[in-house]
N, C-alpha and C positions, 0 to 999 in steps of 0.2 A: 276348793274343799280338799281338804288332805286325807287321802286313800288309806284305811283301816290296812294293817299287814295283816297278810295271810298267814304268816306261823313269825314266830321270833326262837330264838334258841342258838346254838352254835355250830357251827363246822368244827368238827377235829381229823386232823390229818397225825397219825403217831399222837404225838405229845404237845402238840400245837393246837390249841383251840382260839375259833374268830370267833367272837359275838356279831347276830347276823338278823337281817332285818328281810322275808319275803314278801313280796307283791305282786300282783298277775299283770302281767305283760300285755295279754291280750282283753277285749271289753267288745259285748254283742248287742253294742247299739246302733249298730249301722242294717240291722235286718228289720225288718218289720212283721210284726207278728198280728192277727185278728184273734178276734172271742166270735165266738157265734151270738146271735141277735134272735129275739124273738120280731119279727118283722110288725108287724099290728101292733104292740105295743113296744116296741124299742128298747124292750128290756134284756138283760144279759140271759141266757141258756145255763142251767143248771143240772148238776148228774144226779142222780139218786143210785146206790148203792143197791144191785137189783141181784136176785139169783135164780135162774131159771127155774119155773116150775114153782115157787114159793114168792116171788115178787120181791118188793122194798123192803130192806132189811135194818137191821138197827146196828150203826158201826160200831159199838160194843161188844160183838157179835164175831169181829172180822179179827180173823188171825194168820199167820203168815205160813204160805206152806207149799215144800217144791215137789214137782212133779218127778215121780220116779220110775214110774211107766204112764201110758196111758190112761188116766180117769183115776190115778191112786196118786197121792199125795200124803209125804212126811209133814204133819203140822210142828211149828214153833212156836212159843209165848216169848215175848220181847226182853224175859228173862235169860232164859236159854241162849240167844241172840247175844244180848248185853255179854253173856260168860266169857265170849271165845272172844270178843270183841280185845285188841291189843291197847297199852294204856301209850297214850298219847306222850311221846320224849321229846327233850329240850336240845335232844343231842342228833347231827346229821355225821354218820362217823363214814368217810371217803374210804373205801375199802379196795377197792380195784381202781387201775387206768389204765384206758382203752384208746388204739386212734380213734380219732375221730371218724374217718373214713370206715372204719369196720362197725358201727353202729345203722344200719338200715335206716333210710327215712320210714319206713313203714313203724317203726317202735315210737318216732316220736309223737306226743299226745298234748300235752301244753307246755306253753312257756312261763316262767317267773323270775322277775326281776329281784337278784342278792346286792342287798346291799351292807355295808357295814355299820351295826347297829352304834359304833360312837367314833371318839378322833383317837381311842385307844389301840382300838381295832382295826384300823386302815392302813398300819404299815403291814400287818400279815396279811391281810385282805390283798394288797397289791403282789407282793410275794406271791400270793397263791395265784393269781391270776396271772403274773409274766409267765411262772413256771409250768402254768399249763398254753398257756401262751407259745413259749419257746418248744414244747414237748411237743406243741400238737395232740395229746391227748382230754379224753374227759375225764372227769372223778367220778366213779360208779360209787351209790350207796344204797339206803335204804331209809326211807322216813314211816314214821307210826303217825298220823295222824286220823283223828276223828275214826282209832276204833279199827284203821286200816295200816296196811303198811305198801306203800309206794317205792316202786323202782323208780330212781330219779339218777339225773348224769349231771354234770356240774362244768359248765365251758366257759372259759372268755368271752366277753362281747362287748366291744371298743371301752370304753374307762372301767366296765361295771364286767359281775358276773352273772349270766343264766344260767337257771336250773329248769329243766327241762325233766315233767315226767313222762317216765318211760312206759309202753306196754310190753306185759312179759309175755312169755310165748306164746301161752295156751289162747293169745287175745288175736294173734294172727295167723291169718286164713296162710296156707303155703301157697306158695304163689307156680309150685312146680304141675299141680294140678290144673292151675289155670291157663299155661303152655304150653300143655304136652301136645297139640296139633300143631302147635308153631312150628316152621323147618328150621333148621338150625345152619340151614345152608350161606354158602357167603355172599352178595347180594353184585351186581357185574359193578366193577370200576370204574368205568366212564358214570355211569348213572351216581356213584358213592363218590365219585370227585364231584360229581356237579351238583351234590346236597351239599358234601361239603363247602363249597362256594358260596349257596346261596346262606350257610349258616353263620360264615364269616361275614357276607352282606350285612347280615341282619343283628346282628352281634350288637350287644352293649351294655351299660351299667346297669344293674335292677335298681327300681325304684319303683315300690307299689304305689306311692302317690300318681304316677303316672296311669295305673289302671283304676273303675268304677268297677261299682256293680249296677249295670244298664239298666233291669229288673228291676230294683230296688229305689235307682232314680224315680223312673218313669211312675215307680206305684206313689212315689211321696209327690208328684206333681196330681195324680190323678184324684191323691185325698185330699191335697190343698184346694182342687180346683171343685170338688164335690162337696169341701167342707162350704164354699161360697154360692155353688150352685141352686142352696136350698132344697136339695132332696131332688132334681134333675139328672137324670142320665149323663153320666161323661164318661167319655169313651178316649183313649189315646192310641195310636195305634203305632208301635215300637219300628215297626216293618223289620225285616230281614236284611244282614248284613250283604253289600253288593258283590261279596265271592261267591255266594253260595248259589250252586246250578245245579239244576234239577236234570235229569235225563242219561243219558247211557251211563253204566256201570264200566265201562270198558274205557280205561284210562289208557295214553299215550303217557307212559310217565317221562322216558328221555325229552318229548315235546314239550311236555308239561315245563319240567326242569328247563330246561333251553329258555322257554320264554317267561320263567319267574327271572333267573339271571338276566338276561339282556335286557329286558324291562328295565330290570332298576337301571344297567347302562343308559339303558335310551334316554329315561327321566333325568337322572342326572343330567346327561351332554344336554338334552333342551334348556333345562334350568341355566346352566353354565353361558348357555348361544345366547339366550334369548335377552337384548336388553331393553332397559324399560325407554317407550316410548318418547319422544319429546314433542310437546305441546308446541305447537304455532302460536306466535306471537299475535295479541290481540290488536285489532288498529284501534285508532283512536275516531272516536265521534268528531265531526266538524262541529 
């Protein structure tokens, strides 16, 4: 089934404009979600529209409106709303470029796959993508969509480009209040070589396919397994991963450190010693 675009319109850089085709990158059907159930008759849970003091109310009724203190609220009509609302452009105009490195992961929000809306558009399209390619920067803009305007960054990502929207300031918490107990002190050497160590050990290519989400296995085994059970109790029980110990708070971390490195030494050198056994020859029957 081929994936509705999420916006069509153009990239302009100066006087160069790409015709351009987005798509969302990411998709959230790997989670599993429930409805509530009325249990005795199996039927779905429904809300009614209720206000304290007055009961069920008629949604004809209901209008939008923000709190400006305490128990007092500015009302809006969807009128008023609609006004300020920005019209929706065909145009994405690159206006700043930034490293890459100076954009915080805390701003990024989602991803989108650009593509080139035809075979006219794909020699600029490529241009644009070595030259940010080469720079090591992003393309900062601004998009109006549905009424909103989005801070969005624009980067290479192997043949194609991401556009990636952004949060702007006022969306993130400062992380300097979140620190302030932290020491800023330097941590001893022997212990900071011997993390470093164990993080060269452990060192390697990402590849999410290589991680699950345990959770979300286990729950789709336990609904397959209840969907056959006929309305039976099933139980699965995940258990707890084999590092996790319970008991003194009071860490040896040089110990610690020591025997995560030489472990994996030890492991290795058994694997390397150890060779595979050989079967004795069977006799034969008279």
């Amino acid at each position: 089934m081929v994936q509705r675009a999420y916006w069509k319109g153009q990239i302009r850089l100066a006087l160069v404009s790409i015709p351009v085709e987005i798509y969302p990158a990411t998709k959230s059907g790997a989670s599993v979600s429930f409805r509530q159930i009325h249990e005795p008759s199996g039927k779905p849970v429904k809300y009614e529209k209720v206000v304290p003091g007055i009961g069920a109310i008629d949604t004809d009724d209901i209008v939008k409106g923000y709190e400006v203190s305490k128990g007092n609220y500015v009302l809006l009509d969807e009128e008023e709303i609609e006004a300020v609302k920005l019209e929706s452009k065909r145009t994405l105009e690159l206006v700043q470029f930034v490293d890459a490195s100076d954009i915080d992961i805390l701003y990024y929000e989602k991803p989108y796959y650009v593509v080139p809306a035809d075979d006219l558009a794909e020699e600029a399209y490529i241009v644009l993508r070595e030259a940010l390619r080469r720079t090591k920067k992003v393309g900062l803009g601004q998009l109006a969509l549905r009424g909103q305007e989005q801070l969005v960054g624009l980067r290479p990502c192997g043949k194609g480009l991401v556009l990636e929207v952004l949060r702007y300031a006022e969306e993130v918490n400062k992380a300097a209040s979140y620190f302030r107990d932290v020491p800023a002190s330097k941590p001893d050497a022997d212990l900071l070589d011997l993390a470093e160590t164990l993080i060269d050990k452990k060192s390697g290519k990402f590849d999410a396919a290589d991680y699950h989400n345990h959770y979300v296995d286990a729950l789709k085994r336990v609904i397959a397994k209840k969907a056959k059970a006929k309305g039976k109790r099933v139980l699965e029980d995940v258990g707890e991963p084999a590092d996790v110990r319970e008991g003194s708070n009071v860490i040896d971390l040089m110990a610690a450190l020591k025997a995560s490195v030489d472990g994996k030494k030890t492991a290795a050198a058994a694997t390397k010693k150890k060779a595979p056994a050989k079967k004795a020859p069977t006799k034969k029957r008279a």
